[in-house]
C-alpha positions in Angstrom: -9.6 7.7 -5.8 -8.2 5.2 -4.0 -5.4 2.7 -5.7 -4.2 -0.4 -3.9 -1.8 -2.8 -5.7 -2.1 -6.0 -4.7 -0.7 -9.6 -5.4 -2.6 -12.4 -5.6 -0.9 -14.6 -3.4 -0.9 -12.0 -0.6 -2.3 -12.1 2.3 -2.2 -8.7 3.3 -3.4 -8.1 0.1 -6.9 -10.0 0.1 -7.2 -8.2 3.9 -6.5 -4.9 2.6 -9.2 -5.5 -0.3 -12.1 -7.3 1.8 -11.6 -4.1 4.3 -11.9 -1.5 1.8 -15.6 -3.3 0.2 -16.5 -4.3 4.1 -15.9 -0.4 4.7 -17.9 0.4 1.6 -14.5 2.5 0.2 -14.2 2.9 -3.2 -11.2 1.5 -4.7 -9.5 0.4 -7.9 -7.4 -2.4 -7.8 -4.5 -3.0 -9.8 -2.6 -6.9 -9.5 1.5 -6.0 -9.5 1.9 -9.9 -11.2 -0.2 -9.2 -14.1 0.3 -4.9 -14.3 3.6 -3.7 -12.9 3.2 -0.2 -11.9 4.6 2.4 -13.4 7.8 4.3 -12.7 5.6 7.5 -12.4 3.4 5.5 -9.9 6.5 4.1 -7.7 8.1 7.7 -7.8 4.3 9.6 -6.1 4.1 6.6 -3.8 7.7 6.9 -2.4 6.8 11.0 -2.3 4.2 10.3 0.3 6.2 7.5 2.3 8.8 8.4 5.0 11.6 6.2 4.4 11.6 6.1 0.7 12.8 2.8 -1.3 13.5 1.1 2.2 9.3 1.4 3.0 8.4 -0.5 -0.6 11.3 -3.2 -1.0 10.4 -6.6 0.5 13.6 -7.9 2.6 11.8 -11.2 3.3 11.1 -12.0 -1.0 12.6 -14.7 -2.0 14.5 -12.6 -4.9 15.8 -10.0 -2.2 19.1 -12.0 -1.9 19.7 -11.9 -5.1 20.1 -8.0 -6.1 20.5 -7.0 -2.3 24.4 -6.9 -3.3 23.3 -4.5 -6.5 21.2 -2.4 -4.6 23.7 0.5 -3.2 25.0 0.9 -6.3 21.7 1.4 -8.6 20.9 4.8 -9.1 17.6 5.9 -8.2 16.2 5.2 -11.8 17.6 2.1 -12.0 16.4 0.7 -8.9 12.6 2.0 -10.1 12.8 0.1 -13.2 14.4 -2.8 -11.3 10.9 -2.6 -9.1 8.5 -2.3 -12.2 10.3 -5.6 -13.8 10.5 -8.1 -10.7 7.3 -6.7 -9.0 7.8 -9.5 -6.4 10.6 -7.4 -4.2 7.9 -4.9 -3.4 5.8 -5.0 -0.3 2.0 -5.8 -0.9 -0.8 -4.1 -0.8 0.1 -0.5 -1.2 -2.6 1.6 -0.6 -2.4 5.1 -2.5 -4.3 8.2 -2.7 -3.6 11.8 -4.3 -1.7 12.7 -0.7 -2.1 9.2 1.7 -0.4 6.0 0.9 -0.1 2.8 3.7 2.4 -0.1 2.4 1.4 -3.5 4.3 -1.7 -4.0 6.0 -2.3 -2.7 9.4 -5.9 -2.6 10.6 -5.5 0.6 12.6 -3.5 2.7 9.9 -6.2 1.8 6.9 -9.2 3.9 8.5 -7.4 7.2 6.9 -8.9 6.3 3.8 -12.9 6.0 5.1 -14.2 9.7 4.1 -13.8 12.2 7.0 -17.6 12.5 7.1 -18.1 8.6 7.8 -15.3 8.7 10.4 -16.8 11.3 12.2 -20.2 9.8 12.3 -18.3 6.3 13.6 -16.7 8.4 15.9 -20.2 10.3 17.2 -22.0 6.8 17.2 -18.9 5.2 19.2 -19.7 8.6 22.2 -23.1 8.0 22.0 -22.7 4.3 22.8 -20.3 4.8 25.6 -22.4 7.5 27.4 -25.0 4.3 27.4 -23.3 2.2 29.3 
């Protein structure tokens, strides 16, 4: 199942949602200002990222200046539970699965999470079209 943690005042966040539904994707949606996520949850999303904490904290929040100082010295643990309280230094919408996870929105990057089955027949449909023209 698909989880995307969103903000309401996000952007990215309302494109990331209005894809998933206009894509017919099954998703639960969990809102970071009113449900932080977990520690657990931070810890399997920064398992499937590549760059670790530097893909989930937001340089460009407004409360980035304030602990950027802090940061180097946090342990890792610290830094987590630093995330679940001030939810607004993470980057919006993260997109998670059991083994896929996309942090922002990018158009191109979402389609991993339409089923392999509907890909493929978007994929046969797109041939069939071009051999049309």
């Amino acid at each position: 199942m698909i989880k995307l943690f969103t903000q309401t005042s996000c952007n990215s966040s309302r494109k990331a949602r209005q894809w998933l539904r206009d894509h017919d994707v099954e998703f639960s949606e969990q809102n970071v200002g009113k449900k932080a996520p977990t520690v657990e949850e931070l810890k399997h999303i920064l398992s499937l990222s590549e760059n670790g904490l530097d893909d989930i904290i937001s340089t460009r929040s407004q409360a980035y200046p304030e602990i950027a100082d802090q940061l180097p010295d946090m342990s890792f643990n610290e830094t987590l539970n630093l995330l679940c309280e001030r939810t607004q230094l993470l980057r919006k919408p993260i997109i998670v699965t059991e083994n896929k996870v996309q942090i922002g929105f990018n158009d191109d990057e979402i389609r991993k999470f339409v089923p392999r089955h509907i890909r493929r027949l978007d994929f046969m449909q797109a041939m069939i079209n071009a051999a049309e023209i």
